[in-house]
N, CA, C and O of each residue as an XYZ file, in Angstrom:
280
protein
N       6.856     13.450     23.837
C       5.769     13.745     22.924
C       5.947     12.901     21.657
O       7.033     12.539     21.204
N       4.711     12.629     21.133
C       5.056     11.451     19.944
C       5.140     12.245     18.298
O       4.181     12.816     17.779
N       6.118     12.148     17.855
C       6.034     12.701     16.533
C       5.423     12.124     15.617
O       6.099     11.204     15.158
N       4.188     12.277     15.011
C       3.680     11.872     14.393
C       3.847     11.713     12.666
O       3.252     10.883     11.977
N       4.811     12.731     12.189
C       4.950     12.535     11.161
C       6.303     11.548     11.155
O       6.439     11.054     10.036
N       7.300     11.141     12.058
C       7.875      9.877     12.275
C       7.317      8.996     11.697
O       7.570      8.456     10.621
N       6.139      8.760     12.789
C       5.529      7.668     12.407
C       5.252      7.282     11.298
O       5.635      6.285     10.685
N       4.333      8.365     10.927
C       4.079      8.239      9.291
C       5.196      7.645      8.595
O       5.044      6.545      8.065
N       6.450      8.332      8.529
C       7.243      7.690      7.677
C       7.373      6.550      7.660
O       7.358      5.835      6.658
N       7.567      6.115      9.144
C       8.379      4.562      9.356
C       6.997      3.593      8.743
O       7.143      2.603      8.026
N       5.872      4.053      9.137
C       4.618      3.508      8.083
C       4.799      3.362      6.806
O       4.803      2.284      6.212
N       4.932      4.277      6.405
C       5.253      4.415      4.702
C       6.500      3.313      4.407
O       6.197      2.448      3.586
N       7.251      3.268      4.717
C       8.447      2.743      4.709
C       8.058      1.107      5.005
O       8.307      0.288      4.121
N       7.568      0.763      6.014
C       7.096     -0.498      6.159
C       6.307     -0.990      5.191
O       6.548     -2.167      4.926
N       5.316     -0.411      4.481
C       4.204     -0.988      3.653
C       4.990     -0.493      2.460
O       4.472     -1.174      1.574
N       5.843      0.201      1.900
C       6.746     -0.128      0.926
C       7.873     -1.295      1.053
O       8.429     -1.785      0.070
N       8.071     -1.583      2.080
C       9.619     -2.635      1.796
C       8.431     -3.916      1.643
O       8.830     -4.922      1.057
N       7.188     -3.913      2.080
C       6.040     -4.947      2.254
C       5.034     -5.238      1.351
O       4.644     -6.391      1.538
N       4.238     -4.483      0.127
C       3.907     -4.121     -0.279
C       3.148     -4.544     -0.974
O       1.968     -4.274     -1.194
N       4.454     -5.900     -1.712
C       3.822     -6.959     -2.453
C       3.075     -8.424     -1.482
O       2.420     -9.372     -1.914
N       3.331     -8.230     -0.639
C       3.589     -9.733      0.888
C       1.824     -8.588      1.226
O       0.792     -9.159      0.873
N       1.718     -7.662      1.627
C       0.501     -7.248      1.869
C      -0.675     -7.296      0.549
O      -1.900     -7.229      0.647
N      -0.017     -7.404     -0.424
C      -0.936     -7.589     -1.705
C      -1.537     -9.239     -2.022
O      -2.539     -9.918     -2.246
N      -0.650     -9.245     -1.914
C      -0.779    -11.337     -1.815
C      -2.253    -11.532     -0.715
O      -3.327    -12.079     -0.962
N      -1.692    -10.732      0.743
C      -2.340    -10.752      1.551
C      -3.959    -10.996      0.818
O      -4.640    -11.992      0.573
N      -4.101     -9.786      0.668
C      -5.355     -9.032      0.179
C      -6.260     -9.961     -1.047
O      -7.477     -9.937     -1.229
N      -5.211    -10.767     -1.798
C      -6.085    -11.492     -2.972
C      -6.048    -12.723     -2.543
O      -6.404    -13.510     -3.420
N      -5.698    -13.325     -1.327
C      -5.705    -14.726     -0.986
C      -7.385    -14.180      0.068
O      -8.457    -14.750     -0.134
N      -7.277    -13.402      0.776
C      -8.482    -12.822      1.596
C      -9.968    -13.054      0.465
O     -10.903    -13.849      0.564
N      -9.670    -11.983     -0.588
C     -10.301    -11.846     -1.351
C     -10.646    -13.156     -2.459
O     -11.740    -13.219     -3.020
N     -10.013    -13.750     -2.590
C     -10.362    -15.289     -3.507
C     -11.034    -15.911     -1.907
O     -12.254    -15.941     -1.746
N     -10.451    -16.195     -1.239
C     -11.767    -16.648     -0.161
C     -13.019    -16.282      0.030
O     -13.990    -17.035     -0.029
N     -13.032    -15.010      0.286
C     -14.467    -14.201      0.635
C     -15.112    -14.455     -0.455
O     -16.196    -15.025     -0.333
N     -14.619    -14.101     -1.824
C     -14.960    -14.276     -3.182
C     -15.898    -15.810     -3.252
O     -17.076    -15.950     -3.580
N     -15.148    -16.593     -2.925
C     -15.840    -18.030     -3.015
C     -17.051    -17.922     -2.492
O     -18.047    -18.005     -3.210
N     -17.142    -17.687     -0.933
C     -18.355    -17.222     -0.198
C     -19.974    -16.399     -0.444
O     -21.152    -16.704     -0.260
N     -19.323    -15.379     -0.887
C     -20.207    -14.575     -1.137
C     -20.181    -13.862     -2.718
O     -20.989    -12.981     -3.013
N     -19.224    -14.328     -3.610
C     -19.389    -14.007     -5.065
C     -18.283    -13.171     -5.118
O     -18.196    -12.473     -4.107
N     -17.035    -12.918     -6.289
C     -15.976    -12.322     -6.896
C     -16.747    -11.082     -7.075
O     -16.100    -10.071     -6.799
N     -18.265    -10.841     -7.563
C     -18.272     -9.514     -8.507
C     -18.487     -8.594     -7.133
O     -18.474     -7.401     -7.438
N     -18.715     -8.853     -5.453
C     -18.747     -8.383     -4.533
C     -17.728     -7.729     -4.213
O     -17.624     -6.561     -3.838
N     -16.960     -8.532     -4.376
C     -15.580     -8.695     -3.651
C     -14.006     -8.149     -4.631
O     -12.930     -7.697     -4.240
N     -14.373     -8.365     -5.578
C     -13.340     -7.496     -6.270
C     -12.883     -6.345     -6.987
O     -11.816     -6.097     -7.550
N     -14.035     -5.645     -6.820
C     -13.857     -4.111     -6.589
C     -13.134     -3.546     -5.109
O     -12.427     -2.538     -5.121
N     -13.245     -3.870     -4.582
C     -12.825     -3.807     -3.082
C     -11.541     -4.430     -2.930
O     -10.697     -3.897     -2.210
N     -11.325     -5.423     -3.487
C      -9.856     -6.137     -3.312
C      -9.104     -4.566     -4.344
O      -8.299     -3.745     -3.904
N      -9.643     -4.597     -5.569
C      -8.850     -3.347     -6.184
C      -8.254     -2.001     -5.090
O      -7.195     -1.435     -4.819
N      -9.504     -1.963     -4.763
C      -9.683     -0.753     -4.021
C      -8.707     -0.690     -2.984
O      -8.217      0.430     -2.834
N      -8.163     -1.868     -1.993
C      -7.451     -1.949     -1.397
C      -5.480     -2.113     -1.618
O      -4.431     -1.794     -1.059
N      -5.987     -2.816     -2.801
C      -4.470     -2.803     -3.650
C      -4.128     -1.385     -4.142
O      -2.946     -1.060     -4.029
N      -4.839     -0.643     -4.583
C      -5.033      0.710     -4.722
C      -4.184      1.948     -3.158
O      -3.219      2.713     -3.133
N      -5.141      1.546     -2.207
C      -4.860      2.158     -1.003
C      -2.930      1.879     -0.319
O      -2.169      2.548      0.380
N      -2.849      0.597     -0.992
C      -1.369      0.052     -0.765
C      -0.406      0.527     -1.433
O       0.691      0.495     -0.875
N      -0.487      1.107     -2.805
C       0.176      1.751     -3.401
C       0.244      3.042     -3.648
O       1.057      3.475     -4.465
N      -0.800      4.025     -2.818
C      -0.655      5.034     -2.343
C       0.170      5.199     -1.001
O       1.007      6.085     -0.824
N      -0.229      4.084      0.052
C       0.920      4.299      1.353
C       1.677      4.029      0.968
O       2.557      4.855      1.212
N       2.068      3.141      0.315
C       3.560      3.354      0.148
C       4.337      4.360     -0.570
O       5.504      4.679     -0.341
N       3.737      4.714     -1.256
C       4.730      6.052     -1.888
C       4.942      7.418     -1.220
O       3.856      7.997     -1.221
N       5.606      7.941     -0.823
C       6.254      9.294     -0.426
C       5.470     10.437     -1.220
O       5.843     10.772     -2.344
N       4.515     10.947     -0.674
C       4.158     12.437     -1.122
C       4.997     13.705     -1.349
O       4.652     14.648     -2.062
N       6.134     13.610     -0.660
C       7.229     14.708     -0.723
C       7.753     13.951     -2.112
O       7.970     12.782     -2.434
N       7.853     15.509     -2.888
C       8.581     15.827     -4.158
C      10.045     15.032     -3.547
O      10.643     15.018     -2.471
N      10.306     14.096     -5.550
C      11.758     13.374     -4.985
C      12.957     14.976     -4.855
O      12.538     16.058     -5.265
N      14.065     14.877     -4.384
C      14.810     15.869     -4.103
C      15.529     16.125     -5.305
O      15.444     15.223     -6.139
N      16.281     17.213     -5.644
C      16.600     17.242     -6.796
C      18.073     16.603     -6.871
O      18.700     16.499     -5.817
N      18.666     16.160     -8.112
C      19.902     15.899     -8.239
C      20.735     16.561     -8.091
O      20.036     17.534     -7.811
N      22.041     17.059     -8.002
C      23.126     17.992     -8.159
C      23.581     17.631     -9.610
O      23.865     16.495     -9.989
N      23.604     18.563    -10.228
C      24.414     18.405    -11.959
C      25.863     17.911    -11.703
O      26.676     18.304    -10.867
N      25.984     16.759    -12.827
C      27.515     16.428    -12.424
C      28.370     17.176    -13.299
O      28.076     17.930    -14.227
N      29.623     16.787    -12.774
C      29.986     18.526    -13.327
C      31.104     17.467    -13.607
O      32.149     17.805    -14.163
């Protein structure tokens, strides 16, 4: 059976160690399309997607707490 919240993680985990290499992605896409069909189209949407990248990557679970050093 496939565990799905696995997955999720190893997702999360990938588009965090990636993050910036997928962002690059997204504004080299976007300065192209941009040329094409106009920046003021196209870069709300490039936001929007840089946006979506820095939500997967971050961990929704509360960070864990420290132990007091003693």
């Amino acid at each position: 059976m496939v565990d799905f919240n696995e997955l999720k993680d190893k997702a999360q985990d990938l588009v965090a160690q990636h993050a910036d290499t997928i962002k690059d992605g997204i504004t080299k896409t976007g300065d192209f399309v941009g040329e094409k069909v106009g920046h003021d189209k196209v870069d709300p949407i490039e936001e929007k997607l840089h946006g979506l990248v820095d939500k997967a990557a971050r961990n929704d679970e509360p960070p864990s707490p420290t132990p007091p050093v003693v």
